[in-house]
C-alpha positions as CSV (number, residue, x, y, z in Angstrom):
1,X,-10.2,58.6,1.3
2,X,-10.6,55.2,1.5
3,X,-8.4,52.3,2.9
4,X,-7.3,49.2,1.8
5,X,-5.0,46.4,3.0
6,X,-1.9,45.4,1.1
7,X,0.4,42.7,0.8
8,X,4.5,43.4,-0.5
9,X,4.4,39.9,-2.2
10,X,2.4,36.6,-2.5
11,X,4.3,34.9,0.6
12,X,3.2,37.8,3.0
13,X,2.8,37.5,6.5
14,X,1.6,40.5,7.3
15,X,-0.6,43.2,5.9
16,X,0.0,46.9,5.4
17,X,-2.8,49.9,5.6
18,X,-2.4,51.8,2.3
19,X,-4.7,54.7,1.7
20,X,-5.9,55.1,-1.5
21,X,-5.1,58.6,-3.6
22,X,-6.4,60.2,-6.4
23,X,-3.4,59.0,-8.7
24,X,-4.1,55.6,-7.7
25,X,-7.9,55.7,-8.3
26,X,-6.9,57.3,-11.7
27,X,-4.2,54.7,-12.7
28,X,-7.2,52.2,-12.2
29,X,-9.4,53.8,-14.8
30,X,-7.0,54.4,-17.4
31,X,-4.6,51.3,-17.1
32,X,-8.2,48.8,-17.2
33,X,-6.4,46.5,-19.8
34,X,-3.3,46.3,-18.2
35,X,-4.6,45.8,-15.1
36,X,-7.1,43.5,-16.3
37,X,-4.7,41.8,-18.1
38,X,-2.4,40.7,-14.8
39,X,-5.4,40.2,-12.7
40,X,-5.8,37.0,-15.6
41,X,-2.7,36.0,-15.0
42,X,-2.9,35.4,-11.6
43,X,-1.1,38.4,-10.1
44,X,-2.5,39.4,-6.4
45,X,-5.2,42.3,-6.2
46,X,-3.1,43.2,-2.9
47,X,0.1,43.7,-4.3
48,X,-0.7,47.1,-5.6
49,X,-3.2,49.8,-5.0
50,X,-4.2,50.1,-8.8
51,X,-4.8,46.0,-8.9
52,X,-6.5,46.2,-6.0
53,X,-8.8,49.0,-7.2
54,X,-9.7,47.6,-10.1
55,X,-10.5,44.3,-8.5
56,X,-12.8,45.1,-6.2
57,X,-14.6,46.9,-9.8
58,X,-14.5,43.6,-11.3
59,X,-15.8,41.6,-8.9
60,X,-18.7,44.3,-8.2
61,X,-22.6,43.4,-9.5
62,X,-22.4,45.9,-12.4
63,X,-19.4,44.4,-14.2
64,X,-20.4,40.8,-13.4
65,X,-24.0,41.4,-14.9
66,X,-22.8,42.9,-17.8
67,X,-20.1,40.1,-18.6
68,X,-23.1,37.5,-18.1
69,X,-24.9,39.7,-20.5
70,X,-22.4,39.5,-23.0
71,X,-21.7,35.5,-22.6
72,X,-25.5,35.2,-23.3
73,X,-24.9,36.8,-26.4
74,X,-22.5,34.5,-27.9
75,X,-24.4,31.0,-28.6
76,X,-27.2,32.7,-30.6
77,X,-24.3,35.4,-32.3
78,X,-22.5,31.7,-33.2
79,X,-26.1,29.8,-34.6
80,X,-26.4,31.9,-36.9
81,X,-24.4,31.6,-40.4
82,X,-21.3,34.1,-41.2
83,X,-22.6,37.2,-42.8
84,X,-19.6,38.5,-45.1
85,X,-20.9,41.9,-44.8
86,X,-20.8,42.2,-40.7
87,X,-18.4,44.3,-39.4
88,X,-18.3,42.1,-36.7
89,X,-15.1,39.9,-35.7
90,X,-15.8,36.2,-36.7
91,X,-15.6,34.6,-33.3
92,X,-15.4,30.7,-33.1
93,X,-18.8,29.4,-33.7
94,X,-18.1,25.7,-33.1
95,X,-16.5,26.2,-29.9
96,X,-19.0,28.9,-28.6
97,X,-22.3,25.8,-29.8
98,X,-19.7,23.1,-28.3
99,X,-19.5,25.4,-24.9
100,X,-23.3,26.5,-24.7
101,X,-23.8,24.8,-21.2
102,X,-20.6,26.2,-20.1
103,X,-21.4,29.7,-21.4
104,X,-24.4,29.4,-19.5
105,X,-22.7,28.5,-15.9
106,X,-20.3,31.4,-16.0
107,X,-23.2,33.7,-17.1
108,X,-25.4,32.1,-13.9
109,X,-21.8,32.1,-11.8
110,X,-21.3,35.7,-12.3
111,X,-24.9,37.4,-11.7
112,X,-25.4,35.3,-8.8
113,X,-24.6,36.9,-5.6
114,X,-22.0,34.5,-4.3
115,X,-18.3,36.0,-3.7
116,X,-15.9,35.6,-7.0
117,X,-12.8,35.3,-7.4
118,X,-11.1,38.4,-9.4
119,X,-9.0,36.6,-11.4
120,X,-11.7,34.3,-13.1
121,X,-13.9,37.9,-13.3
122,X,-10.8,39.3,-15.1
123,X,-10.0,36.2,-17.5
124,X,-14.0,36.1,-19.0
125,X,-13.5,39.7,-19.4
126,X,-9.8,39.1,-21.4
127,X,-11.8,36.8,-23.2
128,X,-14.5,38.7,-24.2
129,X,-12.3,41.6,-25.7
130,X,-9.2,40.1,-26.3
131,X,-8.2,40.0,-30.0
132,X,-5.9,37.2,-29.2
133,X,-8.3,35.3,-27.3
134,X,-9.6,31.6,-28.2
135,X,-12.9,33.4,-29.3
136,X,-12.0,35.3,-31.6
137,X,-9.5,32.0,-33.5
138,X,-11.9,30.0,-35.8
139,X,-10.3,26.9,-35.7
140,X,-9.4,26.8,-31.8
141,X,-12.1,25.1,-31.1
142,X,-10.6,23.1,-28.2
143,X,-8.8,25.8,-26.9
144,X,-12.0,27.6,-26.9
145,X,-14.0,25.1,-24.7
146,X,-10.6,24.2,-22.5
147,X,-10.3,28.0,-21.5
148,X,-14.4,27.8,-21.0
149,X,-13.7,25.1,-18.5
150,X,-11.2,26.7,-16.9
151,X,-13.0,30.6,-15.9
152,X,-15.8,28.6,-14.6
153,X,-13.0,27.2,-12.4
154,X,-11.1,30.2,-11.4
155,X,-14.2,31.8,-10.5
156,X,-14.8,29.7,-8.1
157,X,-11.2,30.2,-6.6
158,X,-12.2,32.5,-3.8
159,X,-9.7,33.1,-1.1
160,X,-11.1,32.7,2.4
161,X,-9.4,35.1,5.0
């Protein structure tokens, strides 16, 4: 069983062993969204075991690379013109062209090897698979490049110790 150090709230002092169980390994597979979801938000990957799990996931080489993957995808996706007959969601094509260089450094941010922060991790992945997100709302185009600008800046947001 692993180990891993927990906080009881954001203005601890202090740091508490916690060892991991099956349960909690198992909340952190099945709740992903959820957790996923709070990790966006801002919520500490110390303050539970299931956050913390699914953190340290996140912000692992597999995950990251994928996400970059799937950044890539979207400029050329948003080039070409609406098919009617593609199942896919219509995502927002002017803000994806507008955001291109943007795109690009989270997609460089995220496969390079330098420590990331779980909550930007977390917030391109909300984005990605979000139905409410900005990329999937045609005509939020600046809420599309403002929340761009912002993951490439919580990414960065890595919390010395």
């Amino acid at each position: 069983m692993a180990t891993i150090l927990l906080t009881e709230h954001p203005e601890a002092r202090f740091v508490e062993p916690y060892t991991v169980r099956t349960r909690d390994r198992l909340r952190a597979r099945v709740s992903t969204w959820k957790l996923d979801r709070a990790l966006a938000r801002g919520v500490s990957p110390d303050s539970s075991p299931a956050l913390s799990l699914r953190a340290n996931r996140l912000i692992g080489q597999r995950v990251r690379c994928r996400l970059a993957h799937q950044l890539r995808q979207l400029p050329p996706r948003a080039a070409r013109p609406p098919c009617r007959l593609d199942a896919a969601v219509p995502i927002c094509r002017q803000g994806v062209l507008r955001a291109g260089g943007l795109l690009e450094e989270l997609a460089v941010r995220l496969e390079g090897g330098e420590p990331v922060d779980a909550c930007g991790v977390a917030q391109v992945r909300v984005l990605l698979t979000n139905a409410d997100s900005p990329l999937f709302n045609p005509s939020g185009v600046d809420e599309f490049v403002r929340a761009t600008r912002m993951m490439v800046d919580a990414l960065e947001r890595c919390v010395s110790v």
